[in-house]
C-alpha positions as CSV (number, residue, x, y, z in Angstrom):
1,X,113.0,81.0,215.1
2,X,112.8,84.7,215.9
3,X,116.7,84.6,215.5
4,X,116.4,83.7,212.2
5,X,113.5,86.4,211.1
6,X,115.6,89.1,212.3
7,X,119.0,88.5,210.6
8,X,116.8,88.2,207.2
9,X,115.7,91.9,208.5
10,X,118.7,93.2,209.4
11,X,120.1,92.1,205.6
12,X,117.1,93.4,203.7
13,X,118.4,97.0,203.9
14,X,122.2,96.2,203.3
15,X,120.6,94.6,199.9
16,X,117.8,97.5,199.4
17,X,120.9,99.4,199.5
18,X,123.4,97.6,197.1
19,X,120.8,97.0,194.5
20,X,120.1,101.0,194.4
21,X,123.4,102.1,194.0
22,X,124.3,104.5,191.1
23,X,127.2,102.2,189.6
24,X,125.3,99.3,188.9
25,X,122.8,101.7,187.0
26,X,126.1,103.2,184.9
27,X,127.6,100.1,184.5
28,X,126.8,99.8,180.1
29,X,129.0,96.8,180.0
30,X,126.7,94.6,182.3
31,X,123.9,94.2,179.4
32,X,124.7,92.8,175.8
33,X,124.2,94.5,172.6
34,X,121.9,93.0,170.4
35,X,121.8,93.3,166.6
36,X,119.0,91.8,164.3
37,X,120.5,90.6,161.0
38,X,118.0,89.9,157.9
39,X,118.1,87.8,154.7
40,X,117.0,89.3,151.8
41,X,113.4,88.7,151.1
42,X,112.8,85.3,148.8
43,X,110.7,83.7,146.9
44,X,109.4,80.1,147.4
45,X,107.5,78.4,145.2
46,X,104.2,76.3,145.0
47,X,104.7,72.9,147.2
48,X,108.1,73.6,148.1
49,X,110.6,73.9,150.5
50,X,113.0,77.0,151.0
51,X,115.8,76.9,153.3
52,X,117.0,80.5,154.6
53,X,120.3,81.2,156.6
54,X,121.2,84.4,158.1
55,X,124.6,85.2,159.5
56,X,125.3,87.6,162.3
57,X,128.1,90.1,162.3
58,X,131.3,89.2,163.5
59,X,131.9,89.3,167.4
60,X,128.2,88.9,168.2
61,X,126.7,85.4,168.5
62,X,122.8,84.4,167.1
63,X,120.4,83.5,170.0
64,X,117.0,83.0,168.5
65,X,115.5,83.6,165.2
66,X,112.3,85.1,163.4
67,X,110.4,85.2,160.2
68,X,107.8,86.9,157.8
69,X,105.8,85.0,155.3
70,X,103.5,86.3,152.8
71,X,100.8,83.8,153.4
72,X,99.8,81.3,155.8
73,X,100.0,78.8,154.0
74,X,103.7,78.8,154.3
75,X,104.7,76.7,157.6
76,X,107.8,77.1,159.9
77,X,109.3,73.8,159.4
78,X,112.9,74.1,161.6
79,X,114.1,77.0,163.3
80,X,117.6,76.8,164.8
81,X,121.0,78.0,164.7
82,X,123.5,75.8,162.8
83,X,127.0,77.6,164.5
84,X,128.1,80.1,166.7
85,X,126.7,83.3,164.4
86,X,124.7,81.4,161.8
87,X,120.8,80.8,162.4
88,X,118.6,78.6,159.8
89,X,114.9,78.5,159.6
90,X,113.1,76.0,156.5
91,X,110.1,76.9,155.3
92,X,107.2,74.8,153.3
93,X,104.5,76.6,151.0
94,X,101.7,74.1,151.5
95,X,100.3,76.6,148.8
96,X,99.6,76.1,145.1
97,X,100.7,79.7,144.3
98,X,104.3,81.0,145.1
99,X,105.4,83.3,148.0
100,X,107.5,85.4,150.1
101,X,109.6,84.6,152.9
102,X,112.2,86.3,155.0
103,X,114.3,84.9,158.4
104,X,116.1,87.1,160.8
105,X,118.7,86.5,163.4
106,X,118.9,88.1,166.5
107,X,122.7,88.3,167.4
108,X,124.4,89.1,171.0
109,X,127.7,90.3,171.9
């Protein structure tokens, strides 16, 4: 048993070492870029549905989504991506006066 606690030892500092090294740090191609793309802000109206898609720029792909409402009586209803760089999110205004929404994408290289 001692055996085995000192090779874990005797690797800790090879990997203290390799995780601190300078070129790893440099190295810009190791993290995505991310991009937000945006619908234009639109209206919905009383009682109704409003289906919003955003599409990312080309060479990047959409990983999640997001949203602003004017009120809170406007629900998220589905929030997905429907292809490779296109992400949908429905909306339902469970109000009797109109209101605002607006869906963004978040997009990766």
């Amino acid at each position: 048993m001692s055996r085995t606690k000192l090779l874990a030892l005797a690797a800790a500092p090879a990997l203290a070492v390799s995780l601190a090294s300078p070129a790893l740090a440099d190295d810009e191609t190791a993290h995505p870029r991310v991009v937000t793309a945006e619908s234009p802000v639109r209206s919905i109206g009383a009682n109704q549905t409003e289906i919003v898609t955003v599409t990312c720029p080309r060479g990047t792909f959409a990983v999640s989504g997001g949203w602003l409402v004017s009120s809170a009586s406007i629900d998220v209803t589905g929030n997905r991506a429907v292809s490779d760089r296109r992400w949908k999110i429905r909306f339902a205004n469970e109000a009797n006066q109109a209101g605002r929404v607006q869906a963004f994408a978040r997009c990766a290289t």
